[in-house]
C-alpha positions in Angstrom: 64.5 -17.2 29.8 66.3 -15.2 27.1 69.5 -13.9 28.0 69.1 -10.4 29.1 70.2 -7.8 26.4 73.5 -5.9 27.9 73.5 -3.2 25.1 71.6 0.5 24.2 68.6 -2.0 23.2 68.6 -3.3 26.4 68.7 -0.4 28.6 65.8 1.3 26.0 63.8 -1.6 26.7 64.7 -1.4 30.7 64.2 2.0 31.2 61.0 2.2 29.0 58.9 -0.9 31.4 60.3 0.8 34.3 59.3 4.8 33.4 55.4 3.3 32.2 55.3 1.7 35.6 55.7 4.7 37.6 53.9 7.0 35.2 50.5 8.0 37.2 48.9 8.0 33.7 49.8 4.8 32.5 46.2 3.4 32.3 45.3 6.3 30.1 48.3 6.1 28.0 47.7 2.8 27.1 43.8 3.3 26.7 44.3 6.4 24.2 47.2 3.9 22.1 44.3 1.2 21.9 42.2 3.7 20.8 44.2 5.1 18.2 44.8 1.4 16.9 40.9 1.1 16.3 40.5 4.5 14.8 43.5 3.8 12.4 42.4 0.1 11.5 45.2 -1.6 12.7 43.3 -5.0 13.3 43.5 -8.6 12.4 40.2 -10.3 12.2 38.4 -7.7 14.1 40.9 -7.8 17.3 43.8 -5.3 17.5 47.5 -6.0 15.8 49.2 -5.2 18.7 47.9 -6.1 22.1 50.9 -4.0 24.3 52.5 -0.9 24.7 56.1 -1.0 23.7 57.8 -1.7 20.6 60.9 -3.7 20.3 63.8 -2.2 20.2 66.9 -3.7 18.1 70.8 -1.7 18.3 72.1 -0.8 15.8 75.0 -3.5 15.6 72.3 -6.3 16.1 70.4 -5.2 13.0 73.6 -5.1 10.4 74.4 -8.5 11.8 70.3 -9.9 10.8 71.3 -7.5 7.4 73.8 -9.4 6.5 72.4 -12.9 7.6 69.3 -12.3 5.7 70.9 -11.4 2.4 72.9 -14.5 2.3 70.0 -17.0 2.8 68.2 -15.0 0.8 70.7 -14.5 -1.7 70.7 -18.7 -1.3 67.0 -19.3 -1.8 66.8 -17.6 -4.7 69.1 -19.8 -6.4 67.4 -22.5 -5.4 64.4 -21.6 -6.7 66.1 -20.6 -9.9 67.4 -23.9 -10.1 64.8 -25.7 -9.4 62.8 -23.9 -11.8 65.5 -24.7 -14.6 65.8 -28.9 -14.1 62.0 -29.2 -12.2 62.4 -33.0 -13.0 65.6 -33.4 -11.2 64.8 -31.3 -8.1 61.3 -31.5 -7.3 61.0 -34.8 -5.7 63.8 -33.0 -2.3 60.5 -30.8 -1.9 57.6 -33.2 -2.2 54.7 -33.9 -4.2 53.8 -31.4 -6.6 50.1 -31.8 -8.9 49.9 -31.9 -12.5 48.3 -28.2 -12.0 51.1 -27.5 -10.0 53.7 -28.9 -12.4 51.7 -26.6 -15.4 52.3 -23.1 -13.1 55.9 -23.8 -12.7 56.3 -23.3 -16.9 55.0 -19.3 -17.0 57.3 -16.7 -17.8 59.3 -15.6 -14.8 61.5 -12.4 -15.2 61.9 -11.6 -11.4 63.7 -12.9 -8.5 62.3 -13.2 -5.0 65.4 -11.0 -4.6 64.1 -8.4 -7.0 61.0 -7.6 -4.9 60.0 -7.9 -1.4 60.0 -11.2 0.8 60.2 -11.3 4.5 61.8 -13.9 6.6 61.0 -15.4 9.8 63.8 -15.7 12.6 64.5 -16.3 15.9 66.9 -14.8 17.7 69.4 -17.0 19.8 72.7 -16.8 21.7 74.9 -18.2 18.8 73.1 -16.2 16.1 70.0 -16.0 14.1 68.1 -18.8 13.2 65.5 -18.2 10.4 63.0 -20.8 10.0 60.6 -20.0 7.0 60.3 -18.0 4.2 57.3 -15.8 3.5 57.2 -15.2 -0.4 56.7 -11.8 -2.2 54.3 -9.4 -0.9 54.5 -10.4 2.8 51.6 -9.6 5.2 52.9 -7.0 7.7 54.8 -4.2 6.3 51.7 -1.7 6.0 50.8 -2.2 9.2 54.1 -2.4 10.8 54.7 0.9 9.0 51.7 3.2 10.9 52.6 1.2 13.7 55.7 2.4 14.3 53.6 6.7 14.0 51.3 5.4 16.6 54.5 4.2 18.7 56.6 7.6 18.3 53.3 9.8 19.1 53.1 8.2 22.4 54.2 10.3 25.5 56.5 7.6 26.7 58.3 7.3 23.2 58.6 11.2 23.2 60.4 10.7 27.0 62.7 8.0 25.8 64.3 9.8 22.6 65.2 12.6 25.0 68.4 9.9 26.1 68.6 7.3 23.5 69.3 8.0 19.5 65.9 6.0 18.0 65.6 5.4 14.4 62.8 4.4 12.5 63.0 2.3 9.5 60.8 3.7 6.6 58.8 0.4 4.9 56.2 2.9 3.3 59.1 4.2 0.7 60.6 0.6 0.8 57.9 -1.2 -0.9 56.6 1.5 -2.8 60.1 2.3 -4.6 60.8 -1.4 -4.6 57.5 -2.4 -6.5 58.2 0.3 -9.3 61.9 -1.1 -9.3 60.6 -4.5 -9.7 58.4 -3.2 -12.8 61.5 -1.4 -14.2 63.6 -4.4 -14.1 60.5 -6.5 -15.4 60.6 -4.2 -18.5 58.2 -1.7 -18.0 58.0 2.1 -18.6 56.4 5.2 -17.2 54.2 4.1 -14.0 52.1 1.0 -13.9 48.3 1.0 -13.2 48.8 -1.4 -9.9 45.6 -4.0 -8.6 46.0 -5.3 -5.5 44.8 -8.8 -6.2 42.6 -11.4 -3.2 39.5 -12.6 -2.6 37.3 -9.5 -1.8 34.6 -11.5 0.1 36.1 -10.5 3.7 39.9 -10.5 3.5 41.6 -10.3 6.8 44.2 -7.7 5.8 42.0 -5.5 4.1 43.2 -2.4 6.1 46.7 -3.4 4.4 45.4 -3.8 1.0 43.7 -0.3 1.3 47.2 1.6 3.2 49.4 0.4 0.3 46.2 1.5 -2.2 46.7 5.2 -0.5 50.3 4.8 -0.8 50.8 4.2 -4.0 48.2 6.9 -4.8 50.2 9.7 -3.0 53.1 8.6 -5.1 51.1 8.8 -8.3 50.9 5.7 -9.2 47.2 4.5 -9.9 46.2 1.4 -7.9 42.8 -0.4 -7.1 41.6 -3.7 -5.5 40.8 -6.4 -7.6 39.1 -9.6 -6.8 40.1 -12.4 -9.2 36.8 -12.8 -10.4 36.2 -9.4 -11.7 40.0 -9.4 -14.3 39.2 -10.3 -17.7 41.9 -11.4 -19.9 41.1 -9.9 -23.4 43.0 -8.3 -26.4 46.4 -9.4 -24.9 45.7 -7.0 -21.8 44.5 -8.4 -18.4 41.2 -5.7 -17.3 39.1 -5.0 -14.9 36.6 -2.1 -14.6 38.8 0.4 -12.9 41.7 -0.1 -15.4 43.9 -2.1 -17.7 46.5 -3.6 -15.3 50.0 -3.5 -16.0 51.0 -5.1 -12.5 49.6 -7.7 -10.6 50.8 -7.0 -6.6 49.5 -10.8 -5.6 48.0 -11.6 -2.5 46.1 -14.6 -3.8 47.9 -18.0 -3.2 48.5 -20.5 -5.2 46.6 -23.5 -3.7 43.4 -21.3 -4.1 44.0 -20.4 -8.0 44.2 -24.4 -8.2 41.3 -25.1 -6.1 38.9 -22.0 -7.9 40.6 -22.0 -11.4 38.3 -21.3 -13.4 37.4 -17.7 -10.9 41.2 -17.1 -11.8 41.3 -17.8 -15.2 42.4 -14.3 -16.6 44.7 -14.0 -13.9 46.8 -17.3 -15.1 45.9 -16.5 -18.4 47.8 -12.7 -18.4 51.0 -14.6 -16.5 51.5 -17.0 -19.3 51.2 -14.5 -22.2 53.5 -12.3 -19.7 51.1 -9.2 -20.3 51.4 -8.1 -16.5 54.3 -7.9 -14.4 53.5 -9.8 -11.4 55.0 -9.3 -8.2 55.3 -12.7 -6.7 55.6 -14.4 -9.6 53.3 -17.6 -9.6 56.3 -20.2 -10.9 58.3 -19.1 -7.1 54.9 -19.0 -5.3 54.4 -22.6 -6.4 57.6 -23.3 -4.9 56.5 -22.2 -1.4 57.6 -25.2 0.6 59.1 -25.6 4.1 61.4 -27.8 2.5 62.7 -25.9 0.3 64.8 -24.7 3.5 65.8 -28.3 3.6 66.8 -28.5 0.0 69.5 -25.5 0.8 71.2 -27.2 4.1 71.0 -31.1 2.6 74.9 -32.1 2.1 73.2 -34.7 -0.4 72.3 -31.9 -2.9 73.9 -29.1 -5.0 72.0 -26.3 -6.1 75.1 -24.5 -6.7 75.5 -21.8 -3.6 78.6 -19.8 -3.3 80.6 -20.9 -0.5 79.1 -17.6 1.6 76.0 -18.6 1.1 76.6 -21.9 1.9 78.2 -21.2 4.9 75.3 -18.8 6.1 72.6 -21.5 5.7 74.6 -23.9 7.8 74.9 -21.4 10.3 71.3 -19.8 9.9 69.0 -22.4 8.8 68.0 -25.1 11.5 68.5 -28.6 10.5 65.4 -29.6 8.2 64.2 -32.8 6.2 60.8 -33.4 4.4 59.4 -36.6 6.7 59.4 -39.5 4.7 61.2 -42.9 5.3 64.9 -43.5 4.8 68.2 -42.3 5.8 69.1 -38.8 6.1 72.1 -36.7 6.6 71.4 -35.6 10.6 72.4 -32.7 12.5 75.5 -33.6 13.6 76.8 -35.0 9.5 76.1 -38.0 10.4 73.7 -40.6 8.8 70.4 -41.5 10.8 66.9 -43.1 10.1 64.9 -40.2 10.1 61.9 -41.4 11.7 63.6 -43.6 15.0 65.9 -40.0 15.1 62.2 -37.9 14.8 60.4 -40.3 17.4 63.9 -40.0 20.2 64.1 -36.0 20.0 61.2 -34.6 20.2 62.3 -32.1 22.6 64.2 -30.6 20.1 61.7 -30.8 16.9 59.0 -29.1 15.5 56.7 -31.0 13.0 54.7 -28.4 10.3 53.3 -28.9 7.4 54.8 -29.0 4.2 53.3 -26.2 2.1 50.5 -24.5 4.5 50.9 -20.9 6.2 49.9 -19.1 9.3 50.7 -21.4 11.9 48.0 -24.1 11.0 48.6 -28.2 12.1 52.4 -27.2 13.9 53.4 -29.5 16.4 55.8 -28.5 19.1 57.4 -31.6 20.3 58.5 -30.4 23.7 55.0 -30.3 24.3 53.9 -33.7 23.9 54.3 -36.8 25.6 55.5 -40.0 23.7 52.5 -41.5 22.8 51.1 -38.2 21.9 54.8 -37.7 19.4 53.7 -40.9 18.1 50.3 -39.6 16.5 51.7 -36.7 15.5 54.2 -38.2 13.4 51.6 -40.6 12.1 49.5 -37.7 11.1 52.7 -36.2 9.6 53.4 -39.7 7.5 50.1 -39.6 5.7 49.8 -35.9 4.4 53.6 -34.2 3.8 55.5 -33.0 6.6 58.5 -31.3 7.5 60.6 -32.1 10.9 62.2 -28.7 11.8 65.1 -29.0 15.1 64.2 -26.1 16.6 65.3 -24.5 20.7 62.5 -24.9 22.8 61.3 -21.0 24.6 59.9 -19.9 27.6 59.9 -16.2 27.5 62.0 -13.2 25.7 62.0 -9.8 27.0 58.7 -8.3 29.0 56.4 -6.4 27.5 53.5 -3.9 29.1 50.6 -5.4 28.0 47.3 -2.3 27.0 45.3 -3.9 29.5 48.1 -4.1 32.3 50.9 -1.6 31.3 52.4 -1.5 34.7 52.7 -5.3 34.6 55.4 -6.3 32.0 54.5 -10.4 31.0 57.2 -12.2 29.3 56.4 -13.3 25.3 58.7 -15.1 23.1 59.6 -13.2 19.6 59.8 -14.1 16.3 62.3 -11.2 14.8 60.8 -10.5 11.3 63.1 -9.0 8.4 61.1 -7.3 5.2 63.8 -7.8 2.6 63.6 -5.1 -0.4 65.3 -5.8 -3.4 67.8 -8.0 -1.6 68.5 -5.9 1.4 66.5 -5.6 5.2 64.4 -2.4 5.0 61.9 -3.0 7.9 61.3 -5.8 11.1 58.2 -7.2 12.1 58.6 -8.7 15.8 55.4 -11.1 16.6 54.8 -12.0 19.6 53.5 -14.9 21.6 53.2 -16.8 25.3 53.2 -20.0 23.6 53.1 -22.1 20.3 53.7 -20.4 17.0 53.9 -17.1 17.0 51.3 -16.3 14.2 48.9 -13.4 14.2 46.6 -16.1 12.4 46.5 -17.8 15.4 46.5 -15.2 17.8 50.1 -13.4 18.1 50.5 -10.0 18.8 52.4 -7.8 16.5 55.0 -4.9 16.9 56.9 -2.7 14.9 60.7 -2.6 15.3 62.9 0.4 15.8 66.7 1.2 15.4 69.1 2.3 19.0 72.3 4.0 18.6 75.1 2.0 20.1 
């Protein structure tokens, strides 16, 4: 179990699963917030974002501590990738094999940071600190959702109760991304307001009901937006078009390993990033970066991307011990030298094995739940495609939530804390939760918003 929470967050959190479990309406209550989460679209694949009836709850002092932590790494990452991108020759081979396609992407123009737009880290929360253990690029899934999320919480009766004795404060990811994204095009050169598409596969995206909140968004701030799949841009007269408008900025949903695999559907799209003609928020050189090891390329003693000694210092703390899995001697957790595979095969209770450069919680092996035999194939597996090893605390269960089918019965889930960065600094938190394995909403994890408690 997670240590019990001792502060206002705690109490909030005590006081709420208490008060739901005597209310004589709680059934209803929950039945009318499931309700609203249909009516509002808030689902993933067809099943609802959020499966219970609580949000998580983070004081005040907590959240300036993950503030501060996430800028740092950040802060670190992106120099990283700027290096990277300056000497790919030199640096490449610490994150694995990259494709001659590949290889081509990382030489378009690139005018933006991560750090100039918005990127969202993933984090567990632990008694000696935050440990954050992947990076999800520019334009995160989540923040739309999270956003009405956080209405539907503070409408309910419950949440109405509760700010009658604790100070509760939202945090406002609707003017985060939308001030963020024209920041982005200011810094990126542009003037006035850009015409915006919202760019994915169209066919039968899951996060469609984001796609169309940040279209609305956008549109109630006057800036003109659209969808757009990739195969209905056209890259003509220097200007990348589509039938609802010239596009001046390119919010990117579409990853990389598909406008490799279906280049010639995405042609215009590549084509309008290497004549720059669009500013593109998540720009398809850092995209291409997106490796788990790139978190191993910012702890490894053995290399020098040039941090500051702050940044540095918050990796070491902040960033669990991490190695691409290949064969040969490593700098281990401890400083010391080890065979990475015989120090792999003799922890496994402390190791996760993921793969290199996939998302959403696909192929992830948790070693503390396998035998040794079982270990054996996974890191067999691991050794013919490109792996990561990740040292990583083995959960049971965080703090109980009601579930909307059982609100009077809190069940314990472990959380992944969830930091949207904007323009360096934490605007919003995504919690996902999960009884077991990876807490993905791809693979089944519930979501919830996060709010702010006085101290």
């Amino acid at each position: 179990m997670a240590p019990k929470r001792t502060d206002a967050a705690g109490a909030l959190t005590e006081q709420w699963n208490r008060r739901l479990a005597e209310a004589p309406d709680a059934e209803e209550q929950a039945a009318a917030f499931a309700d609203a989460l249909s009516a509002t679209g808030l689902t993933y694949r067809g099943r609802p974002f959020c499966s219970v009836y609580r949000p998580r709850f983070l004081s005040e002092s907590v959240f300036a501590d993950l503030e501060r932590e996430s800028h740092l790494v950040m802060s670190a990452l992106d120099r990283a990738e700027a290096a990277i991108l300056a000497d790919p020759d030199r640096w490449l081979p610490a994150l694995g094999r990259f494709t001659e396609q590949e290889r081509e992407l990382l030489h378009l123009p690139v005018r933006l940071s991560r750090g100039d737009m918005s990127v969202r880290l993933d984090a567990v929360e632990l008694p000696t600190g935050w440990r954050f253990f992947e990076l999800n690029g520019a334009v995160p899934g989540g923040v739309e959702f999270s956003h009405e999320l956080m209405h539907l919480f503070a409408a309910t009766p419950i949440f109405a109760q509760m700010s009658r004795t604790f100070g509760i404060r939202p945090l406002d990811l609707r003017q985060a991304a939308v001030t963020s994204l024209l920041d982005a095009w200011t810094r990126w050169g542009g003037t006035g307001l850009p015409t915006v598409a919202i760019v994915d596969w169209m066919d039968d995206p899951p996060l469609l009901g984001e796609f169309r909140l940040l279209v609305q968004w956008l549109t109630e701030a006057g800036v003109p937006a659209f969808l757009a799949d990739p195969r209905e841009l056209e890259f003509r007269d220097g200007r990348l078009r589509h039938a609802s408008g010239d596009v001046d900025l390119v919010y990117r949903r579409l990853v990389v390993a598909d406008m490799i695999g279906r280049a010639d559907e995405c042609a215009a799209l590549v084509a309008a990033a290497r004549a720059d003609a669009a500013c593109f928020i998540d720009p398809i050189p850092q995209s291409t970066l997106d490796r788990k090891a790139l978190f191993a390329f910012v702890t490894d003693p053995r290399l020098d991307p040039g941090l500051t000694a702050d940044e540095a210092a918050a990796c070491r703390r902040s960033i669990p011990w991490t190695r691409l899995l290949v064969p040969g001697v490593v700098t281990g957790p401890d400083g010391t030298d080890v065979d990475l595979l015989s120090y792999v095969r003799a922890h496994r209770d402390e190791l996760v094995l993921k793969p290199n450069h996939d998302f959403g919680g696909h192929g992830i092996h948790l070693g503390w739940q396998y035998d040794e035999g079982d270990w054996d194939s996974a890191i067999e597996e691991a050794l013919a495609g490109e792996w990561v090893a990740q040292r990583a605390e083995p959960r049971t269960f965080d703090e109980p939530y009601p579930t909307l089918a059982a609100p009077r019965d809190p069940v314990g889930f472990h959380a992944s804390t969830d930091p949207f960065l904007f323009d360096g600094g934490v605007r919003g938190v995504l919690t996902r939760l999960a009884h077991r394995g990876a807490t993905n909403v791809a693979s089944g994890a519930s979501a919830v918003p996060t709010f702010l408690v006085a101290d």
